[in-house]
FIKERO-334218 format. One line per field, with one value per residue (C-alpha): residue in one letter; y, z, x. Coordinates in steps of 0.001 Angstrom, whole numbers, padded with zeros to 6 digits. Each point is the difference from the previous one (the first is absolute). Layout:
<nodes>
r	[A|...]
c2	[Y|...]
c3	[Z|...]
c1	[X|...]
</nodes>
This chain:
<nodes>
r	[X|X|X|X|X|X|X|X|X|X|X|X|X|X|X|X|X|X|X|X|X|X|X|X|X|X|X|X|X|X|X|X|X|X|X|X|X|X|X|X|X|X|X|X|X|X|X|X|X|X|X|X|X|X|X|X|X|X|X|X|X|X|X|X|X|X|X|X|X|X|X|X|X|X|X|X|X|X|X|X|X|X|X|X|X|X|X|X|X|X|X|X|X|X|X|X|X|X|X|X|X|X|X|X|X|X|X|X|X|X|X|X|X|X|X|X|X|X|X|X|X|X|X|X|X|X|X|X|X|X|X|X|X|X|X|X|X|X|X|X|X|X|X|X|X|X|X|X|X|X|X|X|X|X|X|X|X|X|X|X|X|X|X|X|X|X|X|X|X|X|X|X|X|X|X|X|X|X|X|X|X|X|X|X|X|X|X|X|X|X|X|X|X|X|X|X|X|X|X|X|X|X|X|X|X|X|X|X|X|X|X|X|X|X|X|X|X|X|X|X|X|X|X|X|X|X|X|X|X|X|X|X|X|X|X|X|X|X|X|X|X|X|X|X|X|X|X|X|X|X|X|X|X|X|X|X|X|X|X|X|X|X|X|X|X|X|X|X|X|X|X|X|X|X|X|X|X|X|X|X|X|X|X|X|X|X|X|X|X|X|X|X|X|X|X|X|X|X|X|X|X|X|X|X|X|X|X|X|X|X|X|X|X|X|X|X|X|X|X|X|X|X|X|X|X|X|X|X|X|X|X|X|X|X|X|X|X|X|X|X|X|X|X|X|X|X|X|X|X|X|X|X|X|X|X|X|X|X|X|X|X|X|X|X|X|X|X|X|X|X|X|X|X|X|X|X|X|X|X|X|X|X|X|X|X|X|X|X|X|X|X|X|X|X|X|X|X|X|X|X|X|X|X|X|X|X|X|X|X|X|X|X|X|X|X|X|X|X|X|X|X|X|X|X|X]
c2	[059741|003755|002169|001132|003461|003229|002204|002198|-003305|-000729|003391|-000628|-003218|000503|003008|-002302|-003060|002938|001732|-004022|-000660|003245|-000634|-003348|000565|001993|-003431|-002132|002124|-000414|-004188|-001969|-001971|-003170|000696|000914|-003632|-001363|001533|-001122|-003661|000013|001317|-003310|-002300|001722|-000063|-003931|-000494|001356|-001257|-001695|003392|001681|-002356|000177|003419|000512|-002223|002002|002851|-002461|-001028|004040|-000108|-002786|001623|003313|-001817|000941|-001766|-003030|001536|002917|-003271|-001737|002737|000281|-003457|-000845|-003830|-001992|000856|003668|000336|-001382|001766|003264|-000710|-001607|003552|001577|-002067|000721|004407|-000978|-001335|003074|002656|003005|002877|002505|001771|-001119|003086|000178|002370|000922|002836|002598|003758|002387|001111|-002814|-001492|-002953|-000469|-002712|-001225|-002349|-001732|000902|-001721|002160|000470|-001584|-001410|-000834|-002869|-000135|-003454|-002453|-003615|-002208|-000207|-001039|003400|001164|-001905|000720|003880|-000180|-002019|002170|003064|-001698|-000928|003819|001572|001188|000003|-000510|000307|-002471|-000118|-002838|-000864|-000745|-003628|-000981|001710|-003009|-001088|002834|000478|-003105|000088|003710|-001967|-001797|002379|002318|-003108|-000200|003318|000020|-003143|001598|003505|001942|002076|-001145|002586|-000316|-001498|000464|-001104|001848|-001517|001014|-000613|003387|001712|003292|-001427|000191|003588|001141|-002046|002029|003260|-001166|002160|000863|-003828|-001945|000541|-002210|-001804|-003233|-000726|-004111|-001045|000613|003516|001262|-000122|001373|003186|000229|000315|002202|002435|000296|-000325|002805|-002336|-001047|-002907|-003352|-001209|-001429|000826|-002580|-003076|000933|-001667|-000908|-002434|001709|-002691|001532|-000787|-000914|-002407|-003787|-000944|-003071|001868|002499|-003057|-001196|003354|001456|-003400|-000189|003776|-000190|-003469|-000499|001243|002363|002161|001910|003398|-001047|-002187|000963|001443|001335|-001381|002230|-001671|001340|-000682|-001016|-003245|000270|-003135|-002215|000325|000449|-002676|-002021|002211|-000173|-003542|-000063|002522|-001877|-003041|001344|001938|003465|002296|002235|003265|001937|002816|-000629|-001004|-002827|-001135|-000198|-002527|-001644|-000836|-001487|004059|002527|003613|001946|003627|002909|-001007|-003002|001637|001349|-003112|-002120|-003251|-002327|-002598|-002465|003136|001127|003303|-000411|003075|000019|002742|001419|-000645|001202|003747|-000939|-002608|002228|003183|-002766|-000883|003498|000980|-002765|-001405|-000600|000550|-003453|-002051|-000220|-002874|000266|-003132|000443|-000754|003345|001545|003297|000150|-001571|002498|002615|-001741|-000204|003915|001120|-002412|001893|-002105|-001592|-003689|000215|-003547|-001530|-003622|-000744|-000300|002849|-002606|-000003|003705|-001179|000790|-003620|-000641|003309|-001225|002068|-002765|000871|003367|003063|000168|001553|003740|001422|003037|002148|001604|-002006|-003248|-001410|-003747|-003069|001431|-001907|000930|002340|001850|000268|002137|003708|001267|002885|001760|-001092|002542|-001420|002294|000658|003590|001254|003745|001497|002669]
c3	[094962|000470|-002649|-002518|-000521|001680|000696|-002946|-001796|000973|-001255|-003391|-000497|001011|-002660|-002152|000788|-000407|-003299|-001685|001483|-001297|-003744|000025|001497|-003634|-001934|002407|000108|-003669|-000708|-000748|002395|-002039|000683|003827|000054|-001744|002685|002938|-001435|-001109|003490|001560|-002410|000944|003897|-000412|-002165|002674|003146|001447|-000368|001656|002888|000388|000065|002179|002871|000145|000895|002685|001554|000191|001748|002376|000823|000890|002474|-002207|000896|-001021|-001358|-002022|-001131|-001246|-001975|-001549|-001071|-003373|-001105|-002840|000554|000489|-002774|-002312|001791|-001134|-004042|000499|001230|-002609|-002495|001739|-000303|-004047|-000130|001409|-001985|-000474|000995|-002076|-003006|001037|-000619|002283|000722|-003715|-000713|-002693|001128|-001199|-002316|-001787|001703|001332|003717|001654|002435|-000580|002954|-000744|002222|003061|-001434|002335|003434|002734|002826|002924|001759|002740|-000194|-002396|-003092|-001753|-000304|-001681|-002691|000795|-000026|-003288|-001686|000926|-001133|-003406|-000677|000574|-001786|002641|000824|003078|002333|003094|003175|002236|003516|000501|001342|-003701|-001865|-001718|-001053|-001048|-002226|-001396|-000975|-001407|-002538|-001126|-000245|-001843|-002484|-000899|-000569|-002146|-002039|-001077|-000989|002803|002246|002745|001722|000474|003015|002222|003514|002731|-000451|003317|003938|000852|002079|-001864|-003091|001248|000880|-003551|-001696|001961|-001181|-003703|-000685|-003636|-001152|002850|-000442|002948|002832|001680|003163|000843|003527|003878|001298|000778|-003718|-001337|003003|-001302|-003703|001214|001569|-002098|-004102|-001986|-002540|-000071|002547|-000202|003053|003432|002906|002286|-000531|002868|-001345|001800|-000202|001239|000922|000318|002115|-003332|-000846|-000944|002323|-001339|-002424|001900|002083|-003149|-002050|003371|000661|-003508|000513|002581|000347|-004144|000184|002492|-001384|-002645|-000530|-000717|003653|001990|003117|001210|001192|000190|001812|-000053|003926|-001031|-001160|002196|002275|-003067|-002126|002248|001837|-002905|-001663|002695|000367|-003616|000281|003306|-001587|-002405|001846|000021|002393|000804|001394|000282|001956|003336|-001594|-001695|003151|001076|-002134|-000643|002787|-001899|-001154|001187|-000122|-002723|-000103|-002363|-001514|-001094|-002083|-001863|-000621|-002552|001450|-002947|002728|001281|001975|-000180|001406|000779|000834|000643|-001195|000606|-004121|-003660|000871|002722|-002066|-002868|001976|001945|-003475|-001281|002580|000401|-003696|-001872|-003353|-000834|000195|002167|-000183|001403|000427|-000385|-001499|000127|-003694|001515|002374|-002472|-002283|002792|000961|-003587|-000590|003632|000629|-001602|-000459|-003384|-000204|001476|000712|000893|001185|-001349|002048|-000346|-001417|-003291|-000759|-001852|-004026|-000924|002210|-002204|-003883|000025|000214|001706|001933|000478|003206|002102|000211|002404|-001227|-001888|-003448|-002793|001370|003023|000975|-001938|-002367|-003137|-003920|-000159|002930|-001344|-002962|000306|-002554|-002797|-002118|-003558|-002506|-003568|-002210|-003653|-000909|003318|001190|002263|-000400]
c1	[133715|001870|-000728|003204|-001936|000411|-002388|000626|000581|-003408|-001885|001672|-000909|-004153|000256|001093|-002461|-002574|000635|000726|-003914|-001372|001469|-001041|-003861|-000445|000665|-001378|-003371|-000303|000670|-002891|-001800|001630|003719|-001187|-001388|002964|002024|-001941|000372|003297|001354|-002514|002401|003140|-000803|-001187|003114|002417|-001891|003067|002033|-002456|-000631|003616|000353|-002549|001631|002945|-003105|-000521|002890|000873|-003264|001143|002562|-001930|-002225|-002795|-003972|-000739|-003238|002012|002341|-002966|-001744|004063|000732|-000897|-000327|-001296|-003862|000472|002253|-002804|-002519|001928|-000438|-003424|-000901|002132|-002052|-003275|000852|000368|-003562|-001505|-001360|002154|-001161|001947|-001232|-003456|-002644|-003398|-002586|-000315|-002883|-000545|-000182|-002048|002517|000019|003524|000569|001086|001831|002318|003000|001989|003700|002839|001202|003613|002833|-001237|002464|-000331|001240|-000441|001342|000940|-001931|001412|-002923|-000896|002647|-001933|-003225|000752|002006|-003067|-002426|001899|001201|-003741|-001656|002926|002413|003206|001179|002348|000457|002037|-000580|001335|003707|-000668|-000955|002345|001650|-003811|-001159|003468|-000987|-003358|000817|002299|-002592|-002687|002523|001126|-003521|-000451|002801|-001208|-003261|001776|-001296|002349|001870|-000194|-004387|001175|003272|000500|002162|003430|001158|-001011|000711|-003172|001282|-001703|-003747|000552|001600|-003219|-002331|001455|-000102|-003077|001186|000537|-002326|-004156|-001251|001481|-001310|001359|-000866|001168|-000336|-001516|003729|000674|-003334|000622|003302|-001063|-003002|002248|002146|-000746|-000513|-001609|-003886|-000431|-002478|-000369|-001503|001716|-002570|-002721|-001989|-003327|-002943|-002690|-003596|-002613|-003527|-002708|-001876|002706|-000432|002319|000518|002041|001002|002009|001369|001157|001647|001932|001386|000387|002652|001507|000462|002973|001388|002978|-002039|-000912|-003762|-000406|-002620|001849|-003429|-002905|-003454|-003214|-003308|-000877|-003690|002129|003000|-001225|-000756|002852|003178|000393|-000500|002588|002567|-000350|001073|002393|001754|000297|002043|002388|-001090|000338|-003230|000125|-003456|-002203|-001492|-003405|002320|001926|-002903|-002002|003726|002348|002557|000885|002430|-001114|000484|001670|-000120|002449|-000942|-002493|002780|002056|000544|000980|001090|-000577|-002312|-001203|-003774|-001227|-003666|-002531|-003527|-001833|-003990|-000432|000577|000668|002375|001997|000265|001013|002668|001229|000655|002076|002068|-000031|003257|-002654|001254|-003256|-002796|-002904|-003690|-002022|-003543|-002945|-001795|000489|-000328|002368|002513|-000090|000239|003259|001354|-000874|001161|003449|002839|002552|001492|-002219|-003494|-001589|-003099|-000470|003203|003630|002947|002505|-001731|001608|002253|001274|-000601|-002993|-001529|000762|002842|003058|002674|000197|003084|-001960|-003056|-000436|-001826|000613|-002709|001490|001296|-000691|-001841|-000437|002198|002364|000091|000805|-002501|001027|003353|-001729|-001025|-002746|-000104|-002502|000101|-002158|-000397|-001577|-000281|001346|-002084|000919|-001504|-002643]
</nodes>
């Protein structure tokens, strides 16, 4: 599809999209948790009600795609059928049974004046998302906004621009059916790559950006927004297995680790040995690990306790595969896999298995990085894996918001005083 705007067109239209959001974060920020829910489940009925449409919709999505030459894997995470469409308002309904965090008040004490002080989690004001491909989370993103009082603004990739048009007429009739404004969430109407650079400059009507695809998207928003950005740029986590390890487990959690499911940001693309257990636990581990089709690439300690393993370069330290590739280092102990970490650490998540108390609370205090684990594998960082249903997405970054980004961290805080004719002396 060729966009119909110009570039001055474009600018316009963004200023636009922004000052609608703006106006209608102020009424959204103030409806009750009940018309939120309302909304979440009405849009679940509309979306089940007008699955056909949207199926149909969605295939013209991929036939363009066809016709691009596009992956069969990028095809796949595009297409949306029967189970996916009702796997869009089950999560819709799930976001209306959580607890909303707005207008909630903690941390309540009395001063010695005699006031009271509290905070209260407020909504953020008008969040915009950038994403590629999957549709789905044009859903996702406007759910979790609706729910924590946001509006938001959302412009996904030009492959699924005919699905995303469609489930924004949904979302938007449902909106409209409960008497909240349209406008709490607007997607891009337009392919044009001049968008994403006029909603990055929106710093008067835009509070936050997310940015949810590959690395050259995430750079790209990095670089360039002069908004607030949630993000990861890399899910370079490791699994650390130490010499006081049960390796029984330490088999098991660094398996599931990797080979669970490879194209996630929370995959183990790491490996750390302690070499007191090196000769135990590898070549049970690579056996494992060869069976299923992964590639190993390690040190020279590793090549040489596994033959079946191609050296490993600096670089690979540094990579996140998103592949049934494994990186595997072995190092003289705790202090070595801890000051290996730090360095090369996306501060996604890093594991330890263990079971020396001691030295797992040394690695949970001295591992900086966003989800801290012991005895446990990486791909459990995750918003629904914490209690926190769906996720925006991990940050790895350290204000506002740091690990899986659900309702709450789409909420900022702010002092609330209640006092009774107080003045101060």
């Amino acid at each position: 599809m060729t966009s119909t705007h110009s570039i001055t067109d474009i600018t316009h239209y963004m200023q636009d999209v922004g000052n609608k959001a703006r106006v209608a974060s102020v009424l959204l920020s103030a409806a009750e948790t009940a018309i939120k829910n309302k909304a979440l489940t009405t849009i679940a009925k509309i979306i089940l009600e007008k699955k056909e449409w949207l199926i149909n919709e969605n295939k013209k999505d991929l036939i363009a795609g066809e016709e691009k030459n596009l992956e069969a894997a990028l095809l796949d995470r595009l297409a949306l059928n029967d189970e996916r469409v009702e796997g869009m308002a089950e999560g819709l309904r799930q976001i209306a049974t959580l607890p909303d965090p707005v207008g909630s008040i903690i941390d309540m004490d009395y001063r010695p004046s005699g006031i009271q002080l509290g905070k209260m989690r407020v909504p953020l004001g008008v969040i915009g998302i950038i994403y590629e491909s999957r549709p789905n989370v044009t859903v996702d993103a406007a759910a979790l906004c609706l729910k924590s009082g946001n509006a938001t603004i959302l412009r996904g990739g030009s492959e699924a621009i005919h699905s995303n048009r469609a489930i924004a007429s949904c979302i938007q009739e449902g909106l409209s059916e409960v008497g909240l404004p349209n406008d709490s969430v607007q997607v891009i109407d337009t392919t044009d790559r001049a968008a994403v650079g006029e909603l990055l400059r929106l710093q008067d009507s835009v509070d936050i950006i997310i940015p949810r695809g590959g690395k050259g998207l995430i750079e790209r928003v990095t670089k360039e927004s002069l908004i607030p950005v949630i993000k990861h740029l890399d899910g370079i986590c490791h699994v650390y297995i130490d010499d006081d390890a049960d390796l029984e487990k330490a088999v098991t959690v660094a398996y599931n680790a990797k080979t669970q499911r490879y194209g996630t940001c929370n995959t183990m693309e790491t490996l750390l040995v302690s070499e007191k257990v090196a000769t135990e636990v590898l070549p049970v581990l690579a056996e494992k690990y060869i069976e299923k089709g992964v590639e190993l690439r390690g040190c020279e300690k590793t090549q040489a306790i596994i033959s079946d393993c191609i050296p490993a370069t600096e670089d690979d330290w540094k990579t996140e595969y998103l592949a049934a590739i494994l990186s595997i280092k072995i190092v003289n102990g705790l202090d070595d896999a801890i000051h290996h970490i730090n360095v090369y650490s996306s501060q996604h998540t890093d594991s330890i298995i263990t079971q020396d108390y001691t030295k797992a609370r040394r690695f949970l205090r001295e591992v900086d990085s966003s989800s801290v684990m012991v005895n446990a594998s990486t791909r459990f960082a995750d918003g629904f894996e914490y209690g926190l249903g769906a996720e925006i997405g991990i940050s790895t970054d350290k204000l506002h918001a740091r690990g899986p980004v659900g309702l709450e961290g789409l909420t900022s805080l702010k002092y609330v005083v209640f006092g009774d004719g107080h003045i101060r002396q």
